[in-house]
C-alpha positions in Angstrom: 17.8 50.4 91.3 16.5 47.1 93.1 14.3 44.6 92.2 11.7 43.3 94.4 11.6 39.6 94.6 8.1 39.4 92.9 9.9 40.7 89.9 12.6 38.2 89.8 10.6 35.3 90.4 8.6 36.5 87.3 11.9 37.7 85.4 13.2 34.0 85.9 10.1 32.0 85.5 9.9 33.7 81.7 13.0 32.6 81.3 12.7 29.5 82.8 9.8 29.4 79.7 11.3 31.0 76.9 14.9 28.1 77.5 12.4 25.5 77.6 10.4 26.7 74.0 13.5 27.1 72.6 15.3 23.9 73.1 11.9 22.3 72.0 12.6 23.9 68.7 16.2 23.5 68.5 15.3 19.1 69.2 12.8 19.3 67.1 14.3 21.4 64.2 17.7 21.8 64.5 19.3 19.8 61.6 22.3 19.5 64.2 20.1 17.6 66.6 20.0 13.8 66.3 17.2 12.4 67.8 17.7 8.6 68.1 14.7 8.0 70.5 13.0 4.7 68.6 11.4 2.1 69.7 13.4 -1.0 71.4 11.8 -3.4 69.3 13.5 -6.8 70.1 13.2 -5.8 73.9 10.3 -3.4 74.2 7.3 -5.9 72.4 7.0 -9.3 72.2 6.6 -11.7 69.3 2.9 -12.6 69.7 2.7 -8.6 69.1 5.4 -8.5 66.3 3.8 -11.0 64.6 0.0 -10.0 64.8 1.0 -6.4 63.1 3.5 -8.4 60.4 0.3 -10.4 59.5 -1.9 -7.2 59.3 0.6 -5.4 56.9 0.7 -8.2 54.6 -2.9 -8.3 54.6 -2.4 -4.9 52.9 -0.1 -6.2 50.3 -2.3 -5.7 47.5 -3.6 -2.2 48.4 0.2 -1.3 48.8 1.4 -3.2 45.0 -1.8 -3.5 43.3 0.3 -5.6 40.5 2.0 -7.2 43.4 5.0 -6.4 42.4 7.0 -4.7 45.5 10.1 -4.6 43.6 12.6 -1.5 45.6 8.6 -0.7 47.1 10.6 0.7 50.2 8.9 3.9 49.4 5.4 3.1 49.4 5.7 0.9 52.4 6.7 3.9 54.1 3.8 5.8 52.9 1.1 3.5 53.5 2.3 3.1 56.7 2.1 7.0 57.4 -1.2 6.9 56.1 -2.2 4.5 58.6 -2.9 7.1 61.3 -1.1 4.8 63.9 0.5 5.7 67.1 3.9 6.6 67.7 4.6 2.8 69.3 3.4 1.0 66.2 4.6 3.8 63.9 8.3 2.5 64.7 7.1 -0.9 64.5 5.2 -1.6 61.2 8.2 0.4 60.1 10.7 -2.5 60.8 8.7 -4.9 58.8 10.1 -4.7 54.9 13.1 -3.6 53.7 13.2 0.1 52.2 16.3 -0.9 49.4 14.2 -4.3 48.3 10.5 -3.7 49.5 11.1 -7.5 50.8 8.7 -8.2 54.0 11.0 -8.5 57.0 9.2 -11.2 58.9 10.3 -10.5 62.7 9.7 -14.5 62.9 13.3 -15.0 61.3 17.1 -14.3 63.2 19.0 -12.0 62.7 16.7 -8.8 60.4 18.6 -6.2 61.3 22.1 -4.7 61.5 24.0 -1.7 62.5 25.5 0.9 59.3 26.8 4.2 59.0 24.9 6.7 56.3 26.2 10.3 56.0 23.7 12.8 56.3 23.3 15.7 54.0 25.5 17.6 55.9 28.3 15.0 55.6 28.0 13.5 59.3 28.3 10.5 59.2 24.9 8.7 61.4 25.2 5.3 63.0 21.9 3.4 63.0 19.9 0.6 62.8 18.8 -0.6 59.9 16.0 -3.7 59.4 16.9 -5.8 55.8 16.2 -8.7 54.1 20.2 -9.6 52.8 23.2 -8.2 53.8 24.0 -6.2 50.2 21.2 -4.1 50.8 24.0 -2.7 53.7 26.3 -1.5 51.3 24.3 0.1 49.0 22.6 2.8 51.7 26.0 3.2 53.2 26.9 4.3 49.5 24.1 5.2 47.5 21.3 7.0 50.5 21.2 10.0 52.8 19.8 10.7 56.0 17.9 13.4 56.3 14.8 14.4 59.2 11.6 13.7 58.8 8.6 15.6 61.2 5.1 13.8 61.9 2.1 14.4 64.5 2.1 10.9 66.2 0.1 10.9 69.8 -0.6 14.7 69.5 3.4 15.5 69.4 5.5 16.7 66.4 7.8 13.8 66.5 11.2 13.6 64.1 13.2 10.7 62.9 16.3 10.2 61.1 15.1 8.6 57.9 17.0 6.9 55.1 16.4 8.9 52.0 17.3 9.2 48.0 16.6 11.8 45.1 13.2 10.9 43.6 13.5 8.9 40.8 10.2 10.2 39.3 12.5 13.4 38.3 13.3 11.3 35.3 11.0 8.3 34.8 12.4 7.0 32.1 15.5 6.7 33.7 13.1 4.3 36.0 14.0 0.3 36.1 11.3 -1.8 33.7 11.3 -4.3 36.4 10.3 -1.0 39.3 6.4 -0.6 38.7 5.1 0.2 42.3 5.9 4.3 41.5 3.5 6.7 40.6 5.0 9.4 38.8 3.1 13.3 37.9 5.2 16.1 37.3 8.2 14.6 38.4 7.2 13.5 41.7 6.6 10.2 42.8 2.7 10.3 44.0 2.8 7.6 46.5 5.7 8.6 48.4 6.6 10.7 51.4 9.2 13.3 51.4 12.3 14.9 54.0 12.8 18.0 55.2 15.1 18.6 52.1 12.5 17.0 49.6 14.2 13.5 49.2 12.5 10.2 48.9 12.0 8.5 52.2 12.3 4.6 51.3 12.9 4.0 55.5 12.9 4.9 59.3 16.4 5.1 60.5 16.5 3.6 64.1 18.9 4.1 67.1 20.3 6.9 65.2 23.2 9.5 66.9 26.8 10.8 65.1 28.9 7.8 65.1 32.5 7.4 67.1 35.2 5.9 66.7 34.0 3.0 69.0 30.9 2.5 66.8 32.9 2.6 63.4 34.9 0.2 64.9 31.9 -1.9 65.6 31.2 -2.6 62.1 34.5 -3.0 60.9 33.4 -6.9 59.1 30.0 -5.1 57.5 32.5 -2.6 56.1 34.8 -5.1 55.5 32.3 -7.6 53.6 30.6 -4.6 51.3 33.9 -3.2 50.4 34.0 -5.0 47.1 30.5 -4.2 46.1 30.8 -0.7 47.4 34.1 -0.3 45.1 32.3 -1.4 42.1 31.0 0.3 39.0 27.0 0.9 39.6 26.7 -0.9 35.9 28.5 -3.4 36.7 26.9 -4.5 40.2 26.2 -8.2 40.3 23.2 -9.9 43.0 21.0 -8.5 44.7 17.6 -6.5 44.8 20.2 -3.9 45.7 21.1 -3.2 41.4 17.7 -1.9 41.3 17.8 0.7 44.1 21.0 1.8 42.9 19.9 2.5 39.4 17.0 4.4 41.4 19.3 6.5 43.5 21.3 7.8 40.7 18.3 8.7 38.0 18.6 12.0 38.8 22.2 12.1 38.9 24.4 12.8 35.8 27.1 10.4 35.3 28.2 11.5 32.5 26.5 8.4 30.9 24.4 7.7 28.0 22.1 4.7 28.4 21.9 4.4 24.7 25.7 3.7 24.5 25.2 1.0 27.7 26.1 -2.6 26.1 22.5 -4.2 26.1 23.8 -7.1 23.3 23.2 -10.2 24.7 24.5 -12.0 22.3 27.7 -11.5 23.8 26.4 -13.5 26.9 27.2 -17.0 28.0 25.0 -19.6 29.2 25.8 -22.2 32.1 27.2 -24.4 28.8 29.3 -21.5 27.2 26.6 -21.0 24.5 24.9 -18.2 23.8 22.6 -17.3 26.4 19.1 -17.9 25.7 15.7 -15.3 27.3 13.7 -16.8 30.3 11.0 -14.3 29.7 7.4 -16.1 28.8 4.1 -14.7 29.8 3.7 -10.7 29.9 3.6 -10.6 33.9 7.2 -9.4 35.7 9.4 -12.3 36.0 12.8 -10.3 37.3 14.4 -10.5 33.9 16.3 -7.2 32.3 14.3 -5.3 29.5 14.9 -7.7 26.6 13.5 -11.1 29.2 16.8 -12.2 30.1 18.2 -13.3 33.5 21.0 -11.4 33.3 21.1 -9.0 35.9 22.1 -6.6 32.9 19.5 -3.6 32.1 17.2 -3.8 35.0 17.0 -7.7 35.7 17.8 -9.0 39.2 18.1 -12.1 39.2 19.9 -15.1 37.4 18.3 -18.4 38.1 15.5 -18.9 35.3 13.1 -21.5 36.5 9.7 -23.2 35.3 7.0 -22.0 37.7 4.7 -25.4 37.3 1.6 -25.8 39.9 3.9 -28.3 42.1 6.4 -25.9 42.9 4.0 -23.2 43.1 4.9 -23.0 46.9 8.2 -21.7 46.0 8.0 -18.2 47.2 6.0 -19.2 50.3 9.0 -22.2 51.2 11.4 -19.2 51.1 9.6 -16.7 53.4 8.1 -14.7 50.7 5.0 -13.9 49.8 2.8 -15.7 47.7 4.1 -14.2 44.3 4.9 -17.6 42.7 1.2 -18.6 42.6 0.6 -15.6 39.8 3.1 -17.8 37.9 2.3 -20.9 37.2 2.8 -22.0 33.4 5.4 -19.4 33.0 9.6 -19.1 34.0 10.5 -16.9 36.4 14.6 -15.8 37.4 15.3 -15.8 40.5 18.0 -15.4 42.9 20.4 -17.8 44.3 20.1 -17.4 47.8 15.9 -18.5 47.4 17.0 -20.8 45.2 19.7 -22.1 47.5 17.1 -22.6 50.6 14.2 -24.1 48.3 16.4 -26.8 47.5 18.1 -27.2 51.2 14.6 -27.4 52.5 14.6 -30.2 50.0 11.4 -29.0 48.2 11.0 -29.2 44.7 11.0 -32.1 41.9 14.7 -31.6 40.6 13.9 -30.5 37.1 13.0 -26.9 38.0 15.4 -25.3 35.8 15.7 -23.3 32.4 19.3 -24.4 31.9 19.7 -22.7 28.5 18.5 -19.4 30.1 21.5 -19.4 33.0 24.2 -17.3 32.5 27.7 -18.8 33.4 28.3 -15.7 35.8 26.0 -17.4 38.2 29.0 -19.8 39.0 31.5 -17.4 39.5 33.0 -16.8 43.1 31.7 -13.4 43.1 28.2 -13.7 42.2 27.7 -16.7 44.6 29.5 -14.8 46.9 26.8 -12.6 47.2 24.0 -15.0 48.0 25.8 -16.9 51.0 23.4 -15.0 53.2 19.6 -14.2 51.8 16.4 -12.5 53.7 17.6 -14.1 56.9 16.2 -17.5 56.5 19.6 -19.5 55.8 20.1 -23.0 56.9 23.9 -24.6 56.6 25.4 -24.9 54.0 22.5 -24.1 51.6 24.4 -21.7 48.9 26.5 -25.7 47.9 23.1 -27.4 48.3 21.9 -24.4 46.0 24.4 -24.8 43.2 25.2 -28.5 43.4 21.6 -29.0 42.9 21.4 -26.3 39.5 24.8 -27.8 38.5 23.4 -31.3 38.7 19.9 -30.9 37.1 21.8 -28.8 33.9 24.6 -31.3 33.8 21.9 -34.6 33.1 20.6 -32.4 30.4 24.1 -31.9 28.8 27.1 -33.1 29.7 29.1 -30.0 29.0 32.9 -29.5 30.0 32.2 -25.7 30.0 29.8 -26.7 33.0 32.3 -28.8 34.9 34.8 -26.6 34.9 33.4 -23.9 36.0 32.0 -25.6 39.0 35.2 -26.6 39.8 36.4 -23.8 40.1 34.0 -22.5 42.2 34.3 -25.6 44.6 38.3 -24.8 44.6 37.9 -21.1 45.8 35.8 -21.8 48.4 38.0 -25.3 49.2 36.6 -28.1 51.2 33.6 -28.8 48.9 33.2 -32.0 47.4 31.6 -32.4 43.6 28.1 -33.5 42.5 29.3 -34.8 38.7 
């Protein structure tokens, strides 16, 4: 039997139709389809446009962390920003501007606020992307710790889906939450003021650029593998600088590690100070000041940071000097610990009286190779050489208040692994 042509010019136009519905779906849908189509953002806005929409979104700081405190806040950055209603362009673009591990603002002012990972997906695929951060260990701990997994939205009239960086909610367990983490909002076990994947994972940021990695793109970050291989081969407990501790104890609440947090060692007594004494709490005031549970800067429990300093209303400009927000001004009359690298740039930028510090309150591990390691690069606003202006000027300041051998030697030892560095004392 023949077919007229009327018939096959209808027979092919529906199946011109029905290819073209269903490769819609399969992009769209298809957890085998990686659709890396983001926004250019370096090349495709400019910075008078960059950094009129940075402003605006810190102008929402507040709404977004009523106590201010954006501690691992990648989460509800996200969500605020999804709330916003905004168009697919500046959807991609408010996106870029904090970083989902820390909840740091990414200020698009700075050099160098983004770099290029690998993050398996839930399938095991391993997804090269880009990723916008404040410090490089934030790197290591979503190419160990997250998983990317799709994410639909309407944006412009379209259904449009991204590759997004994602972790089990931590609200599944919120005792298993970090003290020094406040910006959740847990009911019945999810967290309120969050946005969820496909697969029902928290999304704490858009993954940009994305597509299955190659060889070739491996190979392209051989020295970012090669720089978090230490962290990313070390015990979650035992993880040492950066905001990155906190989002890893967040990423494996719900996990069992076989792991009782009663039997955790939380006696501090065992800790040394910056003299070889016992380590004395920073914590004064009731507002967050970074410390772990019991108000130490120990980067034990849930603390962060190591550096314990007097917040007076001279150096209140501290967290505005080191491309922060305005935090420090909440903490005047009261110590705050803090990490190296703002430390580090504070005193580079030569800012400050030089009797900022809580020397009792220091533990020694803040001059060991490792933890200073850690802080060479911070948020993206380094100058030369900061991390020895950084320490000489902590090692000087403690030194004038007590002569202590403990002290001196462990600076030089720190000055002799790194080599050509010439001492203070």
């Amino acid at each position: 039997m023949k077919l007229n042509k009327k018939n096959i010019i209808k027979s092919s136009i529906f199946i011109i139709i029905f290819l073209s519905f269903l490769c819609l779906i399969i992009y769209n849908f298809s957890d085998k389809c990686i659709e890396g189509f983001t926004l250019d953002i370096e090349n495709d806005t400019d910075m008078t446009e960059r950094s009129e929409k940075y402003e605006k979104l810190m102008n929402d700081f507040n709404t977004i962390f009523p106590d201010r405190n954006r501690n691992s806040g990648g989460p509800q950055f996200f969500k605020h920003i999804v709330d916003m209603n905004l168009n697919k362009h500046d959807f991609e673009l408010y996106n870029s501007f904090y970083c989902g591990v820390s909840g740091s603002p990414v200020d698009p002012k700075r050099n160098n606020v983004f770099d290029y990972v690998i993050v398996k997906d839930l399938k095991g695929n391993d997804i090269y992307g880009k990723y916008y951060r404040c410090c490089w260990p934030c790197l290591c701990d979503i190419m160990k710790y997250a998983k990317v997994d799709k994410y639909d939205i309407e944006l412009d009239g379209n259904i449009v889906t991204y590759d997004v960086l994602t972790i089990e909610d931590p609200c599944c367990d919120e005792s298993k939450i970090p003290k020094s983490v406040t910006s959740y909002k847990c009911e019945n076990n999810k967290t309120q003021n969050g946005v969820y994947s496909r697969n029902g994972r928290l999304i704490f940021a858009l993954f940009y650029d994305t597509k299955i990695a190659t060889d070739e793109d491996k190979s392209s970050i051989s020295d970012v593998l090669e720089r978090c291989k230490q962290r990313m081969n070390t015990d979650p407990d035992k993880l040492q600088g950066g905001m990155g501790d906190i989002f890893v104890k967040l990423s494996l609440a719900c996990k069992d590690n076989d792991k009782n947090d009663d039997n955790k060692d939380k006696n501090h007594n065992t800790l040394k100070n910056i003299y070889g004494e016992p380590l004395k709490p920073c914590k004064t005031g009731t507002k967050p000041g970074s410390w772990d549970n019991e108000g130490y800067c120990s980067e034990k429990g849930d603390g962060v940071h190591q550096i314990c300093m007097n917040v007076t209303k001279e150096r209140s400009d501290f967290s505005i000097e080191t491309g922060q927000s305005n935090w420090s001004e909440d903490r005047v009359g009261n110590n705050h610990c803090m990490c190296l690298g703002a430390w580090a740039l504070y005193k580079k930028k030569g800012k400050g009286d030089n009797n900022e510090l809580v020397c009792d309150s220091i533990p020694d591990m803040s001059l060991n190779p490792e933890y200073v390691g850690n802080w060479n690069t911070w948020n993206g606003n380094e100058l030369d050489d900061q991390i020895i202006d950084g320490v000489d000027s902590m090692v000087q300041q403690c030194y004038n208040k007590k002569n202590s051998e403990y002290l001196k030697e462990k600076y030089d030892n720190l000055r002799n692994s790194y080599g050509n560095w010439q001492s203070i004392i």
